[in-house]
C-alpha positions in Angstrom: 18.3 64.6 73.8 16.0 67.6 74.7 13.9 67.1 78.5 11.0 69.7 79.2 9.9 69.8 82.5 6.3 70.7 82.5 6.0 73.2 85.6 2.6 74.4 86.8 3.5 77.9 87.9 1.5 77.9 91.4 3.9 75.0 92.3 6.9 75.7 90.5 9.3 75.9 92.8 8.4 72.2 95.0 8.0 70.7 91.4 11.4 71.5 90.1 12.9 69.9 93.6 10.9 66.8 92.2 12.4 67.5 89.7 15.9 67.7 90.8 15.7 64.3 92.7 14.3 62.4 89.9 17.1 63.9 87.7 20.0 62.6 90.5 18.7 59.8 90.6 18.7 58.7 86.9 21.2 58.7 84.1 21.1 61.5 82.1 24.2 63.0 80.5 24.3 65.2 77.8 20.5 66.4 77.8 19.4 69.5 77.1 16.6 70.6 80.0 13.8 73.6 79.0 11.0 74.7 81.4 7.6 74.8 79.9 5.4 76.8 82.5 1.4 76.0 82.7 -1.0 78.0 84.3 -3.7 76.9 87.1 -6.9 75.7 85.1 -9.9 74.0 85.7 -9.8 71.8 83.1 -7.2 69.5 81.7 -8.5 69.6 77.8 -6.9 73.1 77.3 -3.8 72.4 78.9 -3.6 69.4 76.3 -4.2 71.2 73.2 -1.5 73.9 75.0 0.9 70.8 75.2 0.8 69.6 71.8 1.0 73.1 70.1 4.4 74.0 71.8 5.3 70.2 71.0 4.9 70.7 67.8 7.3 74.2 67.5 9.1 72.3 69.9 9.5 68.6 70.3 11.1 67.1 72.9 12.5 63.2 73.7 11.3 63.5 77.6 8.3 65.4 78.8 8.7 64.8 82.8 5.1 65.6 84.9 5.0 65.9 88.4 3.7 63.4 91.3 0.1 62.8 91.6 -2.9 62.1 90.0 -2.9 64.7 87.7 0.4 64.6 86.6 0.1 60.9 85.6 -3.3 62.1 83.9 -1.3 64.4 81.8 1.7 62.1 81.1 -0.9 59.4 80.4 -3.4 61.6 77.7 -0.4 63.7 76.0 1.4 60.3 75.2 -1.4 59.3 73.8 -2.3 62.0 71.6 1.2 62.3 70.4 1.0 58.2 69.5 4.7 58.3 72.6 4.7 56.0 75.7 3.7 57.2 79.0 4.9 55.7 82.7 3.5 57.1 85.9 5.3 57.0 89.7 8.5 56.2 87.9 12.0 57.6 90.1 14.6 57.2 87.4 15.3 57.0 83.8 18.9 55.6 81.8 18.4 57.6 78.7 21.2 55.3 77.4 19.6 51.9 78.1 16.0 53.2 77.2 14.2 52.3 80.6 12.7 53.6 83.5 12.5 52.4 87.3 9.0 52.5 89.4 7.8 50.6 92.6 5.9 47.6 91.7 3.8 45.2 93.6 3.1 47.7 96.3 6.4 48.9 96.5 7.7 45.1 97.5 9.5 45.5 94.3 11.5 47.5 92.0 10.7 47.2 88.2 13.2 48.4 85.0 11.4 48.4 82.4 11.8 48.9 78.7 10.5 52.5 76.9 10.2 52.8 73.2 7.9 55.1 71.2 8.9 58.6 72.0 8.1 61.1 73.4 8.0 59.5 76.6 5.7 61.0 79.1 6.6 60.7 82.5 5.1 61.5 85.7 7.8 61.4 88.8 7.5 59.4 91.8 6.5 61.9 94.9 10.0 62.8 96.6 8.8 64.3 100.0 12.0 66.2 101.1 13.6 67.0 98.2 16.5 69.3 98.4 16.1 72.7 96.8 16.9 72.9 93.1 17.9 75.9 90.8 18.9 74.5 87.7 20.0 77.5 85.0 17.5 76.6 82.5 15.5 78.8 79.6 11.8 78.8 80.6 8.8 78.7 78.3 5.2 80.0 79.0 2.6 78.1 77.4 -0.2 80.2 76.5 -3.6 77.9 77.8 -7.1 78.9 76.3 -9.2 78.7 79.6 -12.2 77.4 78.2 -14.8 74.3 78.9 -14.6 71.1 76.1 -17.2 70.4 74.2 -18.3 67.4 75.1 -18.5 68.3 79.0 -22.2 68.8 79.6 -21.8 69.5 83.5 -19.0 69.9 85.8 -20.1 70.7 89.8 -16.5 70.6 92.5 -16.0 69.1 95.8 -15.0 71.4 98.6 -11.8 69.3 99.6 -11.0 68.6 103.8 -8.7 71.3 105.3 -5.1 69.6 104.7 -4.1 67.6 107.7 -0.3 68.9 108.1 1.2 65.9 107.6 2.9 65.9 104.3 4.6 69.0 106.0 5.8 67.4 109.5 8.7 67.0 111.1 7.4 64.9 113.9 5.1 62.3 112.9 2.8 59.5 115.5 2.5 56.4 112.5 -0.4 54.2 114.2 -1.8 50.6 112.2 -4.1 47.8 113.2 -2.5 47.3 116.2 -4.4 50.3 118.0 -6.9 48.8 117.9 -10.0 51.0 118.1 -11.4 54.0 118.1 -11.0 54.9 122.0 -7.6 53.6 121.5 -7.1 56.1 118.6 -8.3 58.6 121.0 -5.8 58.6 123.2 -2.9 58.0 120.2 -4.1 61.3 119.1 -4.1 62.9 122.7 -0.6 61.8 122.9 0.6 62.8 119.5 -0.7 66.3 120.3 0.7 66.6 124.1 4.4 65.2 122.0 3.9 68.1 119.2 3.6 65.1 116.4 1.2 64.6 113.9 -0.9 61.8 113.3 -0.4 59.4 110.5 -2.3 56.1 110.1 -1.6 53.0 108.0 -4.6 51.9 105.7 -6.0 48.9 108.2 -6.2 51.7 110.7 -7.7 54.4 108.4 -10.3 51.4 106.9 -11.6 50.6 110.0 -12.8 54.5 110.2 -10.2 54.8 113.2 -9.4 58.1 111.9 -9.8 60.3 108.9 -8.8 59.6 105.4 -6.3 62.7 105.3 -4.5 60.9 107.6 -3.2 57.6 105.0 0.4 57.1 104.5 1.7 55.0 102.2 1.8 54.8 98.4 -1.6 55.6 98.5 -1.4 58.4 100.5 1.1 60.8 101.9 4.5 60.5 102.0 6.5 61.7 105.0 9.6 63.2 105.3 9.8 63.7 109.2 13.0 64.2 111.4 11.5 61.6 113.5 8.7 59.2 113.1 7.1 56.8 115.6 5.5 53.5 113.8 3.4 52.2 116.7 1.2 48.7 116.1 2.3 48.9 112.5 3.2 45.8 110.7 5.8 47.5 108.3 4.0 46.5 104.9 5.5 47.6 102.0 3.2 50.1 100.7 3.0 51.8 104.4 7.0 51.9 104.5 6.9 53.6 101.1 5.1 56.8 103.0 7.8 56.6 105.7 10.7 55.7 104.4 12.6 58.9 103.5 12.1 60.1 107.5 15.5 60.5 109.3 15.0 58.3 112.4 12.5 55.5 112.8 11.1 54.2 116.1 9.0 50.9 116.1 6.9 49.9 118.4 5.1 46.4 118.0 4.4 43.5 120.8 5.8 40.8 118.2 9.5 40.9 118.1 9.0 39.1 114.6 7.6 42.2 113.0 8.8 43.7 109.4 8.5 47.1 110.9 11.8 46.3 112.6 13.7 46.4 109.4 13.4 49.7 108.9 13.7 51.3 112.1 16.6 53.0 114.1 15.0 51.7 117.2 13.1 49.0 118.2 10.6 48.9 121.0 8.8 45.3 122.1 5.6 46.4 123.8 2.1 47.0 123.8 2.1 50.9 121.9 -0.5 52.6 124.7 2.0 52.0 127.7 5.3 52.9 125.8 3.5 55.9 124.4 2.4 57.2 127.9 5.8 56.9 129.2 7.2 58.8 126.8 4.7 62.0 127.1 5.7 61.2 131.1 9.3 61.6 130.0 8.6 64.9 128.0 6.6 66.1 130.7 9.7 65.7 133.0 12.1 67.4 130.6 9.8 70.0 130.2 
């Protein structure tokens, strides 16, 4: 059973510890792993045709993709092209058994399901602090023609937001509905920035234009991996936990005692968030 792990080389080093944590956490003995290296290009035609070439001097069982939408793009086109299977977001596979695992139903649940015509084309679940992996592998450069497709008449690109910080964090300020509103979310952010966090949002606090759309965590957005995050007025849906979840200490703050956000923290505050976050900037303050 041969895996290739398709690597772009500008991220090569953060996608092989996706990598590594998706191979830990799945059930792969006796595999044989190869690196197959991709350049940066605009276009994901030329990558393709790059793909299924080396396939086809190569073929392996497993072609793993990395997180995000273009990964699961890949994964989803290649499959297709080679008549395999393709599963995006997925966090383990039991070679053995044939299946795979991925959040489902906003991340409520956790589905197994069944894989069958290979190759099986997988994009990886985002692993936000992944440890570092160096596996001893043979690496492949896949030679990419950089040219435009036919059938693409015009192609213009969107200057993207400066990146918020937040996927990188160590100290993270989670807000949700509970703020409340924009002069609310004022202050959060004053805080946050008096406390060295960052701020994060949940989507009913992002929706409601409370703050900026770089700011989303959840399965939709980014996912955190902070030494300590504050959830404040945050309900503790599933989808938003999935953004916070691999933190390493948790504090909740929510006025109903009944709240799911509880669950998942280390400590749990019953209050209003603006007066419990004041206190604690007066507390740093003191220290200070």
């Amino acid at each position: 059973m041969k895996i290739a792990l398709i690597l772009p080389e500008s991220r090569k080093a953060a996608v092989l510890n996706e990598f590594g944590n998706f191979i830990s956490c799945s059930e792969t003995e006796k595999v044989q792993l190869e690196g197959w290296l991709l350049p940066e290009t605009e276009y994901s035609e030329p990558l393709l045709d790059a793909l299924c070439a080396h396939y086809a001097q190569s073929p392996a069982n497993v072609l793993l993709f990395p997180s995000g939408w273009q990964g699961a793009e890949l994964a989803t086109r290649l499959a297709c092209r080679l008549k395999g299977e393709a599963w995006s977001a997925v966090s383990g596979v039991n070679i053995t058994q044939k299946t795979v695992r991925k959040n489902a139903c906003g991340g409520a649940l956790v589905a197994t399901l069944r894989l069958q015509n290979k190759p099986w084309c997988l994009s990886v679940a985002s692993s936000p602090g992944a440890g570092n992996w160096q596996p001893e592998i043979e690496y492949s450069q896949i030679p990419v023609a950089e040219q435009k497709p036919a059938w693409l008449v015009e192609c213009a690109s969107i200057a993207e937001e400066s990146a918020s910080g937040l996927a990188e964090a160590r100290l993270v300020l989670a807000v949700g509905r509970g703020v409340g509103s924009q002069q609310a979310m004022e202050q959060v952010e004053a805080c946050a920035s008096a406390l060295g966090m960052e701020t994060g949002a949940s989507r009913e606090a992002v929706m409601h234009a409370w703050c900026s759309m770089d700011k989303l965590l959840g399965m939709s957005g980014t996912q955190v991996a902070a030494d300590v995050c504050i959830a404040a007025g945050v309900s503790g849906a599933p989808a938003f936990i999935s953004g916070i979840a691999h933190s390493r200490f948790i504090v909740a703050i929510n006025s109903d005692p009944q709240a799911a956000i509880f669950r998942h923290a280390d400590v749990g505050i019953v209050d209003d968030l603006l007066p419990v976050l004041a206190e604690l900037q007066n507390c740093v303050r003191e220290d200070i």
